[in-house]
C-alpha positions in Angstrom: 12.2 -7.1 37.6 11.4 -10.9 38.1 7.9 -12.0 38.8 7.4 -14.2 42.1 7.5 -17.4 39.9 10.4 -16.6 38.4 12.5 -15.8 41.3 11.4 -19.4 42.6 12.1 -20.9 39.1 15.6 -18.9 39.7 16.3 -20.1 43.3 15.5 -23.6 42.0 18.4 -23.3 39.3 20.7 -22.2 42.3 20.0 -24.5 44.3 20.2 -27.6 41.8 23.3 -26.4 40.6 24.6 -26.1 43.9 23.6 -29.4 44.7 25.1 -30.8 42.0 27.8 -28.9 41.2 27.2 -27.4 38.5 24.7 -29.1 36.3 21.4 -27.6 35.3 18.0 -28.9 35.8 16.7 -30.5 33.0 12.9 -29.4 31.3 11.7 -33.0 32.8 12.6 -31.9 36.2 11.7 -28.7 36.2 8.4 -29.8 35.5 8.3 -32.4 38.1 9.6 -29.7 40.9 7.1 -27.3 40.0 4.1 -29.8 38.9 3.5 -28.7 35.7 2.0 -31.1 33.1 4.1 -29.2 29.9 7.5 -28.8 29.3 6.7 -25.7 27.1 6.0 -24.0 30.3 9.4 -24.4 31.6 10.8 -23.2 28.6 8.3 -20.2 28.9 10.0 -19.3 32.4 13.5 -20.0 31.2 13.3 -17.5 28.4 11.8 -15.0 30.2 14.7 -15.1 32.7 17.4 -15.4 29.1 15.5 -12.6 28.1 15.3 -10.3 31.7 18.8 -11.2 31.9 19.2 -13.6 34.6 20.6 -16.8 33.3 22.5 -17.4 30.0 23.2 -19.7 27.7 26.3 -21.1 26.8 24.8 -22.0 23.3 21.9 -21.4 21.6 20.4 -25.1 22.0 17.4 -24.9 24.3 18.9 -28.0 26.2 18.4 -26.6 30.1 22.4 -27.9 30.9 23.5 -24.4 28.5 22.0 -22.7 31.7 24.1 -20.5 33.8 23.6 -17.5 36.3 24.4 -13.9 35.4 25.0 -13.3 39.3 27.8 -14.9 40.2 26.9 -16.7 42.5 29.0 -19.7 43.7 29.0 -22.9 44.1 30.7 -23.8 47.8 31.1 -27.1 47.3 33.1 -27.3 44.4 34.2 -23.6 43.8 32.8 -22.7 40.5 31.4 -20.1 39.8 27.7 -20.5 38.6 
């Protein structure tokens, strides 16, 4: 079960990679969406959704653009699925 900050840190993921078909929100903008002052924190909320199985990654580099849903959703404007 996802806490209310992570389903927003989830929808945010959607939504960016629906927007831009595809890509993955770096730590820098995650940070400036949310206003927090530390990257550390976004990587907090990213692993916790890794770890509550949510989101993967495609390798095991902490780069945010590894990021991709475990629900497959999809993106409409380009097809893939996200």
């Amino acid at each position: 079960m996802l806490t209310a900050k992570q389903n927003e840190v989830l929808d945010f993921i959607r939504d960016f990679q629906r927007d831009s078909r595809g890509g993955t929100p770096t730590m820098k903008q995650f940070c400036s969406h949310f206003g927090w002052s530390s990257a550390n924190t976004a990587k907090c909320h990213v692993d916790a959704l890794v770890r509550k199985g949510s989101i993967v990654r495609s390798n095991k580099r902490y780069s945010s653009a590894s990021l991709m849903l475990t629900d497959g959703s999809c993106c409409e404007t380009c097809g893939k699925v996200l």
